[in-house]
C-alpha positions as CSV (number, residue, x, y, z in Angstrom):
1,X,18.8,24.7,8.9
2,X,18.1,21.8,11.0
3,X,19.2,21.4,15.2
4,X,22.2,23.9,14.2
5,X,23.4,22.4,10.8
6,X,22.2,22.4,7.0
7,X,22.4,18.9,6.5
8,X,18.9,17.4,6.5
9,X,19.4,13.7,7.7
10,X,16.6,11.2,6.5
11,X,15.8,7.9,7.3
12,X,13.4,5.8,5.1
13,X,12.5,2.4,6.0
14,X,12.2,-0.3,2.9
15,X,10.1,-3.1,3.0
16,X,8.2,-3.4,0.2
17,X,7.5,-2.4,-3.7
18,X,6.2,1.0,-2.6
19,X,8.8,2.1,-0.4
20,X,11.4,2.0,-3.8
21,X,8.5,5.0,-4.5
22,X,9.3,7.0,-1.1
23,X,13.5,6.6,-1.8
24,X,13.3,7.4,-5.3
25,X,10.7,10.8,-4.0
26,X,13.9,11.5,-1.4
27,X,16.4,11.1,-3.7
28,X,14.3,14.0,-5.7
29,X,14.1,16.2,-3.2
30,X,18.1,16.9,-3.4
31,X,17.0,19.3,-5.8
32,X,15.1,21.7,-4.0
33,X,16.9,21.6,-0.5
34,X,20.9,22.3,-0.5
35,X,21.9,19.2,1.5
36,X,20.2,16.2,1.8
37,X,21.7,13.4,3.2
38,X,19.5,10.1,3.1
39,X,19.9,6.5,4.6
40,X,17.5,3.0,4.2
41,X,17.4,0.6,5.9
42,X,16.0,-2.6,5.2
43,X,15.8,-6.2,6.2
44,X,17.9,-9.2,4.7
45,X,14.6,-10.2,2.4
46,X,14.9,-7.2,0.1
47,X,15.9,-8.5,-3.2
48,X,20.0,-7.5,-4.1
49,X,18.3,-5.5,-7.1
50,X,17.0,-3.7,-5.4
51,X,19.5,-3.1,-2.6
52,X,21.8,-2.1,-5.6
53,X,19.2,0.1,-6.9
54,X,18.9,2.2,-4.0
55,X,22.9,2.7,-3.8
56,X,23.1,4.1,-7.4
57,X,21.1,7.1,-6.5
58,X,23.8,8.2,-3.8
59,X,21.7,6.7,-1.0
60,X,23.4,5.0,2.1
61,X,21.7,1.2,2.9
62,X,21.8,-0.3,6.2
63,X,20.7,-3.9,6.2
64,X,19.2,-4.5,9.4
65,X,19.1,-8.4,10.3
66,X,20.1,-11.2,13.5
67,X,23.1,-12.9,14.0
68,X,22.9,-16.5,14.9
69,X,19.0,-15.7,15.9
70,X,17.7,-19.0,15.6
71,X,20.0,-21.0,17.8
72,X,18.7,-19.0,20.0
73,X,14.9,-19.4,18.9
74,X,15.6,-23.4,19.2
75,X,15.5,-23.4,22.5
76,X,11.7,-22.1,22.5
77,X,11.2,-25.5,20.1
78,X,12.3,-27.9,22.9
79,X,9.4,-26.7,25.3
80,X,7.1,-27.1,22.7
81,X,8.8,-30.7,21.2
82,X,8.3,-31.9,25.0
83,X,4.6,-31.2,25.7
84,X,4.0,-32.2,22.0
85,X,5.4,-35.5,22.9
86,X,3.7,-36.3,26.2
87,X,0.4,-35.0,24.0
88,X,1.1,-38.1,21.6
89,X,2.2,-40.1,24.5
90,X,-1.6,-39.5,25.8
91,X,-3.0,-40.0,22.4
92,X,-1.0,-43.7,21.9
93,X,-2.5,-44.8,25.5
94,X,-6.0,-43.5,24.1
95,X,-5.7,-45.6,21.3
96,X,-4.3,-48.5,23.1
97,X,-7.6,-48.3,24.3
98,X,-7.1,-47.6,28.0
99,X,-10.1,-46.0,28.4
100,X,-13.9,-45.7,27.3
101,X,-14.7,-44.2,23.9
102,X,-16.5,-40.8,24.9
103,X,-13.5,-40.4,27.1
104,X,-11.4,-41.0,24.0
105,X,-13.7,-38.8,21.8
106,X,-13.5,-35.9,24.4
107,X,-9.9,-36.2,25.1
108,X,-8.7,-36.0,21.1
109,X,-10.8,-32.9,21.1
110,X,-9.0,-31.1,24.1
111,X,-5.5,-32.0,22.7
112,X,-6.5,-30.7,19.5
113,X,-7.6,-27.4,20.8
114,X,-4.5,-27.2,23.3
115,X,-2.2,-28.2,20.7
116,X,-3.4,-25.2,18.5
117,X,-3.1,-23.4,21.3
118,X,0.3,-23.9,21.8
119,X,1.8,-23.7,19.2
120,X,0.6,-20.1,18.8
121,X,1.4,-19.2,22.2
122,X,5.0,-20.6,21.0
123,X,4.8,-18.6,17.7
124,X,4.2,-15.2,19.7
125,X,6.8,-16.0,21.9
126,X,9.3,-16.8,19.4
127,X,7.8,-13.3,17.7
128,X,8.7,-11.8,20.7
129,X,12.2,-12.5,21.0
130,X,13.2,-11.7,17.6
131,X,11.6,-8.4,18.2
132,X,13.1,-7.7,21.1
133,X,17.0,-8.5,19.5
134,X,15.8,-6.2,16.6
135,X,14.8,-3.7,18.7
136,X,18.3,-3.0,20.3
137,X,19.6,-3.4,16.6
138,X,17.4,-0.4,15.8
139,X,18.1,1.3,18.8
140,X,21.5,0.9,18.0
141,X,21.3,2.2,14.6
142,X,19.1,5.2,15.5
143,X,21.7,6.3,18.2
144,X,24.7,5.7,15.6
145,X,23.1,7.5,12.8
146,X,20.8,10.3,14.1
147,X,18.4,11.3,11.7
148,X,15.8,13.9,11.8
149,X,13.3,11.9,10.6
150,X,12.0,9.2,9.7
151,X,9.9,8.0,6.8
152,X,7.7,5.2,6.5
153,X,5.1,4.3,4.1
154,X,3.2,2.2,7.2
155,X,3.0,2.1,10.6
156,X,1.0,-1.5,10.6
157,X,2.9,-3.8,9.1
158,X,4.2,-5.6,12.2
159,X,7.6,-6.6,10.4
160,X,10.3,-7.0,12.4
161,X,12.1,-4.1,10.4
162,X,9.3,-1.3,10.4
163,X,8.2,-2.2,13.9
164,X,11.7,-2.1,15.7
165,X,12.7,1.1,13.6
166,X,9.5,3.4,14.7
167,X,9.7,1.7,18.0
168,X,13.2,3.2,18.4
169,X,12.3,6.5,17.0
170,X,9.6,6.8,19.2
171,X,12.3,6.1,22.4
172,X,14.8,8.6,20.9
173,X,12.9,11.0,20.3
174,X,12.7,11.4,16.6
175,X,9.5,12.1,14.9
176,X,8.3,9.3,12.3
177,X,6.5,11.0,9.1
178,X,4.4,8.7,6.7
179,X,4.1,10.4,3.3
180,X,1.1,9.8,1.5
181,X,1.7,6.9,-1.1
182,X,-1.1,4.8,-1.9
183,X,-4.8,4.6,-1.3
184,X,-6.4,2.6,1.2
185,X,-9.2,0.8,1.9
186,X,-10.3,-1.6,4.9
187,X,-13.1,-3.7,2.9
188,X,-10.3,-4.4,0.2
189,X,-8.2,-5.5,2.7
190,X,-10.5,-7.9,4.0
191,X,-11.3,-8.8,0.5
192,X,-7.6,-10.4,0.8
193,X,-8.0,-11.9,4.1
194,X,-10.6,-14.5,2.5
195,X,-10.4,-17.4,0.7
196,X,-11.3,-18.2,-3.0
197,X,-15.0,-19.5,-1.5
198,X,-15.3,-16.0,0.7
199,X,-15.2,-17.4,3.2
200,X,-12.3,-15.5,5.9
201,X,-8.7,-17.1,6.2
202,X,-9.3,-19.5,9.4
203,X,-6.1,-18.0,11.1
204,X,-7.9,-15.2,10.9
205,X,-11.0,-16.0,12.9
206,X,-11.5,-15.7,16.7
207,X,-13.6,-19.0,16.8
208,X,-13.3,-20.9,14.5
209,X,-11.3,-23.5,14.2
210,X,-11.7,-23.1,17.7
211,X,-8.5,-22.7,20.2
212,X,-8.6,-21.2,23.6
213,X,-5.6,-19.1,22.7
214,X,-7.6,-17.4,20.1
215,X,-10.9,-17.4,22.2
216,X,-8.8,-14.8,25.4
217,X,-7.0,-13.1,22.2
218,X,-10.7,-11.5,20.9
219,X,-11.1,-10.8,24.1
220,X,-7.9,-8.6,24.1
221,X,-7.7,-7.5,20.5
222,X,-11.5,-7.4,20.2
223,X,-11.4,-3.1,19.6
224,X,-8.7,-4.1,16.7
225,X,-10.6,-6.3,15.0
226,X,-13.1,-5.7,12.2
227,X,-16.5,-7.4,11.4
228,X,-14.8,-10.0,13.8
229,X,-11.7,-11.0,12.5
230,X,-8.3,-10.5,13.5
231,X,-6.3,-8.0,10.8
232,X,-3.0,-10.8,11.4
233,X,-2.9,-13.9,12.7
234,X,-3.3,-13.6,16.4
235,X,-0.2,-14.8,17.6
236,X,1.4,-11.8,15.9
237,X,-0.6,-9.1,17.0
238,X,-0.3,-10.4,20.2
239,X,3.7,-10.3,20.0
240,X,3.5,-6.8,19.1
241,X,0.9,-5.9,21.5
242,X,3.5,-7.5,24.5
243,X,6.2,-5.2,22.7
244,X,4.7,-2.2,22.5
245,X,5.0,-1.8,18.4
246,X,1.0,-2.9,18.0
247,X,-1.0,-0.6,16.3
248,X,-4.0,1.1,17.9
249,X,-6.4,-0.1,14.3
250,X,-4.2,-1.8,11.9
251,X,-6.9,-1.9,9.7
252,X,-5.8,1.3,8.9
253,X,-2.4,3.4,8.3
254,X,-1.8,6.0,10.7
255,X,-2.6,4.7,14.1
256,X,0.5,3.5,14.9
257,X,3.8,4.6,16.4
258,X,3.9,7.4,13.7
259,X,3.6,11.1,14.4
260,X,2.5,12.8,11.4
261,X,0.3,11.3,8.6
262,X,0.2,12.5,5.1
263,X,-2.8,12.8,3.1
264,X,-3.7,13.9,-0.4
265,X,-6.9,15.7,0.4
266,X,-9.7,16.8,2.2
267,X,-11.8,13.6,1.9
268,X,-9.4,11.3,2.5
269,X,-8.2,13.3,5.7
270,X,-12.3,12.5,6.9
271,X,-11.7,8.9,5.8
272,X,-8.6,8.7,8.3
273,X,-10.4,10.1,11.0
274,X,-13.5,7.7,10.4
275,X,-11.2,5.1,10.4
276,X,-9.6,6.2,13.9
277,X,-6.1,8.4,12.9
278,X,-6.3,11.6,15.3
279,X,-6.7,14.6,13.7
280,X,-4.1,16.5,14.6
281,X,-1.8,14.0,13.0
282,X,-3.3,14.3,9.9
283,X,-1.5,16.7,7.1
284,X,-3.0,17.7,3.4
285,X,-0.1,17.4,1.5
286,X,-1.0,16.3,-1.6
287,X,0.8,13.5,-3.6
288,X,4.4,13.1,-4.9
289,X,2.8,12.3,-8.5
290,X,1.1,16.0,-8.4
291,X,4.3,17.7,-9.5
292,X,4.3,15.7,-12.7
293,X,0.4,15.6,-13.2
294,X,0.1,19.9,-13.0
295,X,3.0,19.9,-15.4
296,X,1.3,18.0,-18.3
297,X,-1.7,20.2,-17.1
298,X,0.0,23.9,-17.5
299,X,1.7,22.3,-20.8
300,X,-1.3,20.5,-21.8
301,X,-1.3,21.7,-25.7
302,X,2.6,21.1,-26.3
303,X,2.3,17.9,-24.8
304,X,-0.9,17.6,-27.2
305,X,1.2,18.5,-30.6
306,X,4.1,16.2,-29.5
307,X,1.7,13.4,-29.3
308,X,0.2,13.8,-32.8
309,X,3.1,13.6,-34.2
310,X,5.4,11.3,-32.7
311,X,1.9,8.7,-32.7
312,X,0.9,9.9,-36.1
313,X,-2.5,10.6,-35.0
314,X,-4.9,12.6,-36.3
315,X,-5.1,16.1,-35.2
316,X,-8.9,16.9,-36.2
317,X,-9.8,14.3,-33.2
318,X,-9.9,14.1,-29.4
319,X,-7.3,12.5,-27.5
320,X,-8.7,9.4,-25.5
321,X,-6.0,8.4,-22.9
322,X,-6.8,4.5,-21.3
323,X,-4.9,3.6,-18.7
324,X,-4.9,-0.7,-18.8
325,X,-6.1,-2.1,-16.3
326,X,-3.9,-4.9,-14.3
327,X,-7.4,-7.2,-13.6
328,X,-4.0,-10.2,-13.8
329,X,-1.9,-8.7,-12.7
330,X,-3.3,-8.0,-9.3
331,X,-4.6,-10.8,-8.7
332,X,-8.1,-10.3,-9.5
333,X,-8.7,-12.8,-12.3
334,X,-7.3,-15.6,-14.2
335,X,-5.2,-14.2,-17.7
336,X,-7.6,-15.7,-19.7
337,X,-10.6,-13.9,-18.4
338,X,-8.0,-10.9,-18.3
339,X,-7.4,-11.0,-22.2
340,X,-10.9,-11.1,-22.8
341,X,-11.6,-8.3,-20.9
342,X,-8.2,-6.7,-22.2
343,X,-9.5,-6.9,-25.8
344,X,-13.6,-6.3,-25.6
345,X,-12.3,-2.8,-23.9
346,X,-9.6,-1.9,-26.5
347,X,-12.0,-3.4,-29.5
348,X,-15.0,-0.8,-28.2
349,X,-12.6,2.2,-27.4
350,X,-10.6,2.7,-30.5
351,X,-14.2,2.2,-32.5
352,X,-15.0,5.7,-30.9
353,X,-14.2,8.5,-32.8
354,X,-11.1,9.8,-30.5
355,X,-7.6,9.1,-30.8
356,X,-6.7,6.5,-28.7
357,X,-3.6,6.1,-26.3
358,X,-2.9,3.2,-23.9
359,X,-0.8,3.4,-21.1
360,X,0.8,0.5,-19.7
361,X,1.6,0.4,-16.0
362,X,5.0,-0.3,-15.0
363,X,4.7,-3.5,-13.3
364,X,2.9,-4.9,-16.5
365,X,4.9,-6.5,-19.5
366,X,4.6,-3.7,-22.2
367,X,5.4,-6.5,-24.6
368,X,2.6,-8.5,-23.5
369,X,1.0,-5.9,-25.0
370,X,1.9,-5.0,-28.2
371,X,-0.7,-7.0,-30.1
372,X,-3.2,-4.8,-29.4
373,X,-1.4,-2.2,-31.8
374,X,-2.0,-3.9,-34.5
375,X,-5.1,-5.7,-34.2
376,X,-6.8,-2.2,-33.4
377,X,-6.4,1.3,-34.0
378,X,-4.6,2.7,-31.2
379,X,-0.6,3.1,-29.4
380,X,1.0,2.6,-26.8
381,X,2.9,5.4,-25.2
382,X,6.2,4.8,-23.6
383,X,5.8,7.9,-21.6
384,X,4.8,8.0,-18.3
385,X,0.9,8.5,-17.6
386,X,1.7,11.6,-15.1
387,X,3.5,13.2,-17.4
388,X,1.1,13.4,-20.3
389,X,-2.7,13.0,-18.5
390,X,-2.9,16.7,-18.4
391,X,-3.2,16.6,-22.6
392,X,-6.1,14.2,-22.5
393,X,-9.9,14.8,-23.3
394,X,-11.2,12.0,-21.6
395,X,-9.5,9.8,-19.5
396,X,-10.3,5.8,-19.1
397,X,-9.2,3.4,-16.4
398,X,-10.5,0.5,-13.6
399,X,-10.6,1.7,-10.1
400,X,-7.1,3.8,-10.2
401,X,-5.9,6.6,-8.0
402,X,-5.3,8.1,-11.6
403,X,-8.6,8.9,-11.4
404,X,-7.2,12.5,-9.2
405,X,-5.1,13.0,-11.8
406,X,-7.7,13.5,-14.5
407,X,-9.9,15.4,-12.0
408,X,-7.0,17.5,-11.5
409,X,-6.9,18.5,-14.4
410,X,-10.4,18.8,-15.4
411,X,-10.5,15.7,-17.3
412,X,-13.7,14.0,-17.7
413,X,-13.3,10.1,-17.2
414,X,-14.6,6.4,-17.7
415,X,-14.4,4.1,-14.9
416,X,-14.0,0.5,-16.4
417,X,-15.8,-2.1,-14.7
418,X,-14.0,-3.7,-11.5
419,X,-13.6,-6.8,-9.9
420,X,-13.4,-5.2,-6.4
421,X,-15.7,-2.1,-4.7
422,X,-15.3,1.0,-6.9
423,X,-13.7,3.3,-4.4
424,X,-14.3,7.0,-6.8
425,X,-18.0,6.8,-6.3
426,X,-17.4,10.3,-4.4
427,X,-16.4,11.9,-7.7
428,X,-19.3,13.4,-9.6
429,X,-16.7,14.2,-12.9
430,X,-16.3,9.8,-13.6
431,X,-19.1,8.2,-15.4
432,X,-19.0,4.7,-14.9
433,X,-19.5,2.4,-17.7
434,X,-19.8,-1.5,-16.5
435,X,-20.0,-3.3,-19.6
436,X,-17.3,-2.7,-22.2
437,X,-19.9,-3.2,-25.3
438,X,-21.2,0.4,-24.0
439,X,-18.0,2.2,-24.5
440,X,-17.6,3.5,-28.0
441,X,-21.2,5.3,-27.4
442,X,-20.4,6.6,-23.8
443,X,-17.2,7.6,-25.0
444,X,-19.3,9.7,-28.2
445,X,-21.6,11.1,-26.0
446,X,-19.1,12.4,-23.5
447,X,-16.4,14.0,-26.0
448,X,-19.2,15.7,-27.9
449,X,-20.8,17.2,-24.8
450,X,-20.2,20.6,-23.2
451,X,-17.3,21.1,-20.4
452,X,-19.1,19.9,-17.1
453,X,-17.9,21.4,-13.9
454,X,-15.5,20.2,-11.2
455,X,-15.9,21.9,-8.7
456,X,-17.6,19.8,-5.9
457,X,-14.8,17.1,-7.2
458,X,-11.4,19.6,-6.8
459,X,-13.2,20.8,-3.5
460,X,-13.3,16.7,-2.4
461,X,-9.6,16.7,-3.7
462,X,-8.8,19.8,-1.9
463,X,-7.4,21.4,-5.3
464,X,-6.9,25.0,-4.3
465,X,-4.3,23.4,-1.5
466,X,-2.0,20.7,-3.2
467,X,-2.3,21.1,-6.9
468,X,0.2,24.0,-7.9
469,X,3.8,22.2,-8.4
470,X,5.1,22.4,-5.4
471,X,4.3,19.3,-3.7
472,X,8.5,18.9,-3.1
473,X,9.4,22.2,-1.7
474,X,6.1,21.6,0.7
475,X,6.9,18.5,1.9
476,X,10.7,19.5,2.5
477,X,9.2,22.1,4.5
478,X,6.5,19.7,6.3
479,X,9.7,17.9,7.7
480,X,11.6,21.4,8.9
481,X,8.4,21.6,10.6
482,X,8.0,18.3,12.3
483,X,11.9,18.4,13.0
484,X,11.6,21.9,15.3
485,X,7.9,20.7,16.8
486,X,10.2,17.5,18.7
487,X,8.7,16.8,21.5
C-alpha cells in the first residue's frame, strides 16, 4: 500500500540508451507488485522509436519540451549582436590604423578574451532561461501527475529534462531513487573529455585558451573540478549552479538532487563514498541483470545440455563462453584495427580445446559477425549472455561489467586486453591475458586446473546480499521504503 492506495505511481526519466534499460526493468516489475502504474517523461530529442517503444509496454509518455522558447531566447542575442558590433567597430578603427601598434597588439588581445567571455556569459544566461521555463513545466507535471517516486539513471547530466524533473521532485517533496545501471568511472570519463592528441577539450580547461569568464569560474567550481578541468563546459555548470540543479561532484553519480543511490555491492558502495556520495544515501541492491544471471546459475546443467545440442557441440569438452568485445563500437579504435583484433582473439580461442560460444552484444551487428562461424570453430548464440553465463567453464571478455556475472557464479575468467584502464583489477578469480597469441594456452591451463576459490571476490561483490533471485521483489520494496521515509 502506498499513502492510502495500492497503486504504486512511478516516474522514470528518459534521456538516453540506458534509461530504455530502467523502463523496460519497471515495466517487469508489474509482475511481482499488484498494481503498478508507470509514466516517462522525456524531452523532444528522444528518437519516435523509441517513444513508440516505450508505449507498447503499457507505459504512459509525457514529452516534456518549450513552446515558442526561442523567440524568447532572441532577445538575449541582441545584447550580445550589439557589443559584438561596437567590438568590430573598435577593431576596424585599430586597423584603420588610429593608433600605435603595441596598442593595436594589446587591444586584439583584450577583445579576444572579452569576446570569449561573452559569449559564455551569454550561453549560461540563455541556459538559464530555458531552465527556468522547464522548471515550471516539471513543476507542473509533478503536481498534475503525483508519483511516488522517481527514477533516474543520473543525477549529473545537466539536461534541461533530468535537471528540471529532480529539481521539482526535490520542491514537492518526492523522493528521487537512481537504480543501479551501469558502472562508472571518473578517469574514463576524462578519457572522453580529451582530444585524439590527449590533450583536454579546451572548453574544458580553466586557463587555457584563456578567458576571464573561465578564470572567476575555477575559482567558483574549483571543488567540482578534477585534475583541473571543468566536468562541462563552464558556462553550463555555471547555469545550473545559478539554478540550483548543479551537482555537488558531477564527476560522479549520486551527488546530486537525488535521495537514494543504488549500488551493486560492497566495493562499489566504498567507491561512491571515495568519490563523495554520502553514505547514508547509498543502498546494496544488487543489479537488475542478477535475476537472469542466478537463474542460468541454479539451472546451470540444463542450460548446459540445451547448448550441446542445439550448437552441435561436443559434450566430452568444456564450454568456453566469449563475450565480443565492442573495441568499434565504442569508440575505442578504428574497424580495421577492430577486425584484427576481432579475428587474432577468435583464431587463438577456438584452437583451445573447449567448446567455444560467442556472444554478441546487442548494440553490435550480429550479422557483422557471422564470418567468424565459418572461418573458425565456434557459434554464435542468439540467446542472451545473462541467461546462459551460469552454464559456462570459463568465461572471456574486455573490461565488461559481465565480469560479476561469471564471479557470481563461480566462473573463472579471461580479461581481453583493453584499450582503456582495466577497471576488475580488484577481482582475484580474472586472469588477465594482454596479448591474444597467449590465449589457447591460458585458456588450457585454466580449464584443466582445479576449482580456485571465490571467496575474497563474492565478499567484494557482496554475494551473500544480492545474489539470490530476488533483485525485483527487493527493489519494489526499496521504493515502499523510500516512499513512507518522505521527508
Amino acid at each position: 500500500m502506498f499513502f492510502g492506495c495500492d497503486i504504486l505511481k512511478l516516474l522514470i526519466i528518459v534521456n538516453n540508451h540506458n534509461s530504455i534499460g530502467i523502463v523496460d526493468f519497471c515495466a517487469s516489475l508489474r509482475k511481482h507488485a499488484r498494481e503498478i502504474e508507470i509514466t516517462a517523461v522525456c524531452g523532444s530529442d528522444v528518437r519516435v522509436s523509441d517513444r513508440e517503444a516505450i508505449k507498447t509496454k503499457g507505459i504512459a509518455l509525457q514529452v516534456l519540451h518549450l513552446d515558442n522558447i526561442e523567440c524568447k531566447g532572441n532577445r538575449q542575442y541582441s545584447v550580445v549582436e550589439g557589443a559584438v558590433a561596437l567590438e568590430k567597430k573598435s577593431v576596424s578603427n585599430l586597423e584603420d590604423g588610429r593608433t600605435n601598434p603595441i596598442t593595436k597588439i594589446i587591444s586584439r588581445i583584450v577583445n579576444v578574451v572579452f569576446s570569449s567571455s561573452l559569449a559564455y556569459f551569454f550561453r549560461e544566461r540563455r541556459i538559464c532561461h530555458k531552465l527556468e521555463k522547464y522548471k515550471e513545466k516539471a513543476l507542473k507535471l509533478l503536481n498534475d501527475l503525483k508519483p511516488d517516486v522517481v527514477l533516474s539513471i543520473s543525477d549529473r547530466t545537466h539536461d534541461y529534462i533530468e535537471s528540471s524533473i529532480l529539481w521539482a521532485a526535490n520542491n514537492c517533496g518526492v523522493k528521487v531513487l537512481l537504480p543501479y545501471i551501469a558502472q562508472y568511472d571518473k578517469d574514463a570519463a576524462l578519457h572522453y573529455r580529451k582530444t585524439q592528441d590527449g590533450k583536454p577539450l579546451p572548453e574544458l580547461r580553466p586557463f587555457w585558451p584563456f578567458s576571464v569568464y573561465k578564470a572567476i569560474s575555477y575559482t567558483v567550481l574549483k571543488e567540482r573540478c578534477y585534475q583541473g578541468l571543468f566536468f562541462q563546459a563552464p558556462y553550463v555548470l555555471n547555469a545550473h549552479r545559478k539554478s540550483g540543479t548543479l551537482s555537488a561532484y558531477p564527476w560522479w553519480i549520486g551527488n546530486g538532487n537525488s535521495d537514494v543511490v543504488c549500488v551493486d555491492s560492497e566495493h562499489t558502495a566504498r567507491k561512491y563514498e571515495e568519490n563523495r556520495v554520502k553514505r547514508q544515501k547509498i543502498v546494496i541492491a544488487g543489479h537488475v541483470s542478477y535475476d537472469d544471471v542466478y537463474r542460468s546459475h541454479v539451472e546451470s546443467d540444463a542450460i548446459s545440455r540445451k547448448l550441446v545440442r542445439k550448437y552441435s557441440l561436443d559434450k566430452k569438452k568444456k564450454l568456453v563462453l566469449l563475450s565480443m568485445p565492442q573495441y568499434a563500437e565504442q569508440g575505442y579504435v578504428g574497424w580495421e584495427r577492430h577486425w584484427e583484433e576481432i579475428d587474432s582473439i577468435v583464431r587463438n580461442a577456438s584452437a583451445s580445446d573447449g567448446n567455444l560460444l560467442l556472444s554478441i552484444h546487442p548494440r553490435s551487428n550480429v550479422s557483422d559477425y557471422l564470418f567468424l562461424e565459418d572461418e573458425y570453430h565456434c557459434r554464435i548464440v542468439d540467446e542472451p549472455l545473462s541467461k546462459i553465463i551460469g552454464a559456462a567453464d570459463l568465461f572471456l571478455a574486455s573490461n565488461s561489467t559481465t565480469f560479476h556475472w561469471a564471479v557470481l557464479c563461480g566462473i573463472p575468467s579471461i580479461a581481453l586486453r583493453s584499450p582503456v584502464q582495466f577497471l576488475f583489477s580488484h577481482l582475484e578469480s580474472i586472469c588477465p591475458v594482454d596479448s591474444s597469441a597467449d590465449l589457447r594456452s591460458a585458456i588450457n591451463r585454466i580449464l584443466r586446473s582445479p576449482p580456485i576459490s571465490f571467496e575474497r571476490d563474492w565478499m567484494l561483490l557482496s554475494r551473500d546480499r544480492v545474489f539470490d533471485g530476488r533483485f525485483s521483489e527487493r527493489f519494489i520494496e526499496l521504493i515502499r521504503v523510500t516512499c513512507n521515509n518522505l521527508a
